[in-house]
C-alpha positions in Angstrom: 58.6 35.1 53.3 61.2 33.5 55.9 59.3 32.5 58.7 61.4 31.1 61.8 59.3 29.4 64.5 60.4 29.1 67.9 58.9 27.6 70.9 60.0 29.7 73.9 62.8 28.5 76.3 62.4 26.2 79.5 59.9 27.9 81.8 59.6 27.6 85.2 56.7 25.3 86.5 53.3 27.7 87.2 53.4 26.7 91.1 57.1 28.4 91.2 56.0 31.8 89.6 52.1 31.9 88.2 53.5 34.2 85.4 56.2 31.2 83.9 58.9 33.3 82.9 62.4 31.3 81.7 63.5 29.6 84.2 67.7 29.9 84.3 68.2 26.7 81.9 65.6 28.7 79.6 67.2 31.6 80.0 70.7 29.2 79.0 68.6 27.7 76.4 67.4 30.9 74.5 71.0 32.5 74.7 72.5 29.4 72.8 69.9 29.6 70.2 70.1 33.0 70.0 74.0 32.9 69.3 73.1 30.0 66.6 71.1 32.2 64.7 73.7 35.1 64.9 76.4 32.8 63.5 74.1 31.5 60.8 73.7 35.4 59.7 70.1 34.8 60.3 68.5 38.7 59.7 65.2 39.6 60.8 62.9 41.8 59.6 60.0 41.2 62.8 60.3 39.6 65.8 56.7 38.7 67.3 55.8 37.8 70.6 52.5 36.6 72.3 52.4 38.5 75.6 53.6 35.9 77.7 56.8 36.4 79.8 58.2 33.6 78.5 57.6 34.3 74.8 58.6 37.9 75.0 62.0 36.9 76.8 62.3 34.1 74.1 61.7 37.2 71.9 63.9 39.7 73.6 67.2 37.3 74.1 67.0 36.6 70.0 66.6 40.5 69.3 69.9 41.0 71.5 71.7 38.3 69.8 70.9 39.3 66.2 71.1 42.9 66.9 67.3 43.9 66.6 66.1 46.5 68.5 64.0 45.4 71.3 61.4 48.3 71.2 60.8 47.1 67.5 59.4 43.7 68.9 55.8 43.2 68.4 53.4 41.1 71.1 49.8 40.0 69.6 47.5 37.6 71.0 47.5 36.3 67.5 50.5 34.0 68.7 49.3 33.0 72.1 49.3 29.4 72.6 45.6 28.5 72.0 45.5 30.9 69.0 44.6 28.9 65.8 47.2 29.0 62.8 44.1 31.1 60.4 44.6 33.9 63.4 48.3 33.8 63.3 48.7 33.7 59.7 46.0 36.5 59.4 48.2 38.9 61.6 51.6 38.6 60.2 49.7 38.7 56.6 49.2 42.5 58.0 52.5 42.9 58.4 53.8 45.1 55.1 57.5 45.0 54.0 58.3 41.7 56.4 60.6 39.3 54.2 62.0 37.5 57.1 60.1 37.1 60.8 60.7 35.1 64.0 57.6 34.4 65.9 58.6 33.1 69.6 55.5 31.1 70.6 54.2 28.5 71.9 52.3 25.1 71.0 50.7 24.2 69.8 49.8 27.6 67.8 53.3 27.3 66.5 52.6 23.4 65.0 49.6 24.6 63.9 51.3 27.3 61.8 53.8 25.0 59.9 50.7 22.5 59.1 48.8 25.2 57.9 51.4 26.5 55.3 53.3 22.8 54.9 49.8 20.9 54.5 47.3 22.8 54.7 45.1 20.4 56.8 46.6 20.1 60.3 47.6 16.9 59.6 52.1 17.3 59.7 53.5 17.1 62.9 56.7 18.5 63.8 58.1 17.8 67.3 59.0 21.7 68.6 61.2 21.7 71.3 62.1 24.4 73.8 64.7 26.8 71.8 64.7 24.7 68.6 64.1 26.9 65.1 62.4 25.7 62.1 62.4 27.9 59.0 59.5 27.8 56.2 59.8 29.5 53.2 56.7 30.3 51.8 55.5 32.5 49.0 52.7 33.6 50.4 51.1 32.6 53.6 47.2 32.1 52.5 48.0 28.5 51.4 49.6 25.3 51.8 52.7 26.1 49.4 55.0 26.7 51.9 58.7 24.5 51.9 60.2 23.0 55.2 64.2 24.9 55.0 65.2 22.8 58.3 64.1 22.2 61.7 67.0 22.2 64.4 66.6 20.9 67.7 67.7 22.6 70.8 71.1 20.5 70.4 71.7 20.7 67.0 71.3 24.9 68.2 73.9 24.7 70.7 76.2 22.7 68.8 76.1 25.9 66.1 76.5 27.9 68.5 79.7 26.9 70.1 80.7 25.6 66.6 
């Protein structure tokens, strides 16, 4: 499987708007990344969400970019920020047929995923960033056999995007 992990785009702070959605430089944020991964002729078979604004517009702005339909995007709880990489793994296990999947999150469930299949132990750190992607590629996502394909910063993103 190809599994893409991205943190969701800038929110606002939680005193602005208690929900968080993007806040306009998220929104900006997303939309570049999202063009990134249409020019890279990134295809998805599953975009997940947790049900936080902000991850579900993450979710929706990539589905736009990349032509995915929008009603076809999934929100668990499995991906919310405090849900632990076993959870996570566990649900998109379930999901038949999925060669290639985005999961919009947040952290550190989304660290805790790529330690899980890079390590196996919690122990590799990668520094997510707002609207940065990193792609595993992992045979199957019960172990720690999983290889690190890149991780782009929110820069290195835009920089593909206007490219």
């Amino acid at each position: 499987m190809q599994l893409y992990l991205m943190q969701h785009g800038q929110a606002l702070a939680e005193e602005l708007d208690p929900e968080q959605p993007l806040s306009p430089e998220g929104v900006a944020q997303i939309k570049a990344s999202a063009r990134a991964m249409k020019r890279m002729g990134i295809n998805l078979d599953l975009i997940v969400s947790s049900p936080k604004r902000r991850s579900h517009q993450t979710a929706a702005l990539v589905a736009e970019a990349v032509n995915y339909p929008y009603s076809d995007i999934v929100e668990t709880e499995a991906v919310k920020p405090l849900a632990s990489a076993r959870e996570s793994l566990d649900f998109l296990m379930r999901q038949k047929d999925c060669r290639s999947v985005l999961v919009a999150g947040h952290l550190p469930c989304l660290a805790e995923i790529a330690s899980a299949l890079l390590a196996g132990d919690g122990k590799v750190s990668l520094g997510f960033a707002n609207g940065g992607l990193c792609l595993l590629e992992a045979p199957s996502l019960a172990g720690a056999d999983a290889e690190l394909r890149y991780f782009l910063s929110p820069q290195q993103m835009s920089l593909i995007a206007t490219g």
